[in-house]
matplotlib code that plots the C-alpha trace (Angstrom):
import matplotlib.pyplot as plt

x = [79.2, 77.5, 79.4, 79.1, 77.7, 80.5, 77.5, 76.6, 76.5, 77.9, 80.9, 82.9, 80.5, 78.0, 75.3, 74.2, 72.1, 73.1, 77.2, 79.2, 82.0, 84.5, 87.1, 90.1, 93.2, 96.6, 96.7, 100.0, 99.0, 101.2, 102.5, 101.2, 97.9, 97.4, 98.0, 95.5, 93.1, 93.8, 92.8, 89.9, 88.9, 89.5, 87.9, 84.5, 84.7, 84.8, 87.3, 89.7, 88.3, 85.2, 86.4, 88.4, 85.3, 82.9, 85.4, 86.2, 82.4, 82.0, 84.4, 83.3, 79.8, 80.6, 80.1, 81.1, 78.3, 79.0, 79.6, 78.3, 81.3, 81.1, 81.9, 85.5, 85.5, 86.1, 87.8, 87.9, 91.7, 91.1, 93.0, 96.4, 98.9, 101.5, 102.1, 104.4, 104.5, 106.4, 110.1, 110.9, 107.2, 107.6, 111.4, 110.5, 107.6, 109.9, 112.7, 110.5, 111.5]
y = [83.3, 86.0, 89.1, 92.4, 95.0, 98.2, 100.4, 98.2, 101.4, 98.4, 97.4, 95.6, 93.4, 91.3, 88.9, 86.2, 82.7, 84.1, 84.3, 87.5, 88.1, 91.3, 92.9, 92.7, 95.2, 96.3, 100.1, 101.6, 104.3, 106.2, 105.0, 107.7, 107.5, 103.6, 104.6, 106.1, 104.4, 101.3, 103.6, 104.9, 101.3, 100.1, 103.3, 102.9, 98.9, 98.4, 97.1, 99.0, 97.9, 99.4, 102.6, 102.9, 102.1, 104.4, 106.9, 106.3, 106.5, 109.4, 111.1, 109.4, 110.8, 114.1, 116.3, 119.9, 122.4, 124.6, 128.4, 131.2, 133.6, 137.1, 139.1, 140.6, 144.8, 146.5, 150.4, 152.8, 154.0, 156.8, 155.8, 155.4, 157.9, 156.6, 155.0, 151.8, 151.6, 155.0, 154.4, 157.2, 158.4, 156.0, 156.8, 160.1, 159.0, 156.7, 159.2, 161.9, 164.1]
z = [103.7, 102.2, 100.7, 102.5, 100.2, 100.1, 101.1, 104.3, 106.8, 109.3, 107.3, 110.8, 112.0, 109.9, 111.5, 109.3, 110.7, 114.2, 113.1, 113.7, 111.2, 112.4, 109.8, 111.4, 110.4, 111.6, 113.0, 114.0, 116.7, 119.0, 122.1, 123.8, 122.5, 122.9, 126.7, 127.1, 125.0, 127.4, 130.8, 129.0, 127.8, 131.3, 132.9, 130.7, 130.5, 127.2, 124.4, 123.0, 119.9, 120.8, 121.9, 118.0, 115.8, 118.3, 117.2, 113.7, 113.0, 114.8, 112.5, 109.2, 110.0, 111.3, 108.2, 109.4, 108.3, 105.5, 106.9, 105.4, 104.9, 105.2, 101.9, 101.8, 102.9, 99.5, 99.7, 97.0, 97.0, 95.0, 92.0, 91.6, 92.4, 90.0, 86.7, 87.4, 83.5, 83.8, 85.3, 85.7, 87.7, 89.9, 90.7, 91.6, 93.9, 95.9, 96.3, 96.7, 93.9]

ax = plt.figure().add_subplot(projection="3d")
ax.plot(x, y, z, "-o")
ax.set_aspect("equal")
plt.show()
């Protein structure tokens, strides 16, 4: 058997002299989920198996675009009003004095 290259874009299944060799793993999904994986395998006639690597692929290739963000709003406050260095400034700007 010949050794799958690591960047083989078809890492599962490998066909050498007419052979197919499949990676086989162990997934722990939620009941829930593996419900309705099963009707949707059964709806669309195909393996479950199937339905899991269609999806994984779709999500390994699936590179979300990069977004062009909007700069953040700038304001001028006019300054500040107080001197937070100053104790006692800033006391009597919060009491009001």
């Amino acid at each position: 058997m010949l050794p799958i290259p690591m960047n083989d874009p078809d890492l599962t299944t490998r066909h050498t002299n007419g052979m197919v060799f499949h990676m086989k793993t162990t997934l722990n999904i939620d009941d829930g989920v593996m419900v309705r994986l099963r009707r949707e395998a059964a709806r669309s006639g195909r393996t479950m198996s199937e339905l899991v690597e269609t999806a994984l692929r779709g999500l390994l290739q699936a590179k979300p675009a990069a977004v062009e963000l909007r700069p953040l709003p700038s304001f001028n406050s006019g300054g500040a009003l107080v001197d937070i260095a100053d104790r006692e400034a800033l006391y009597r700007a919060m009491e009001g004095r």
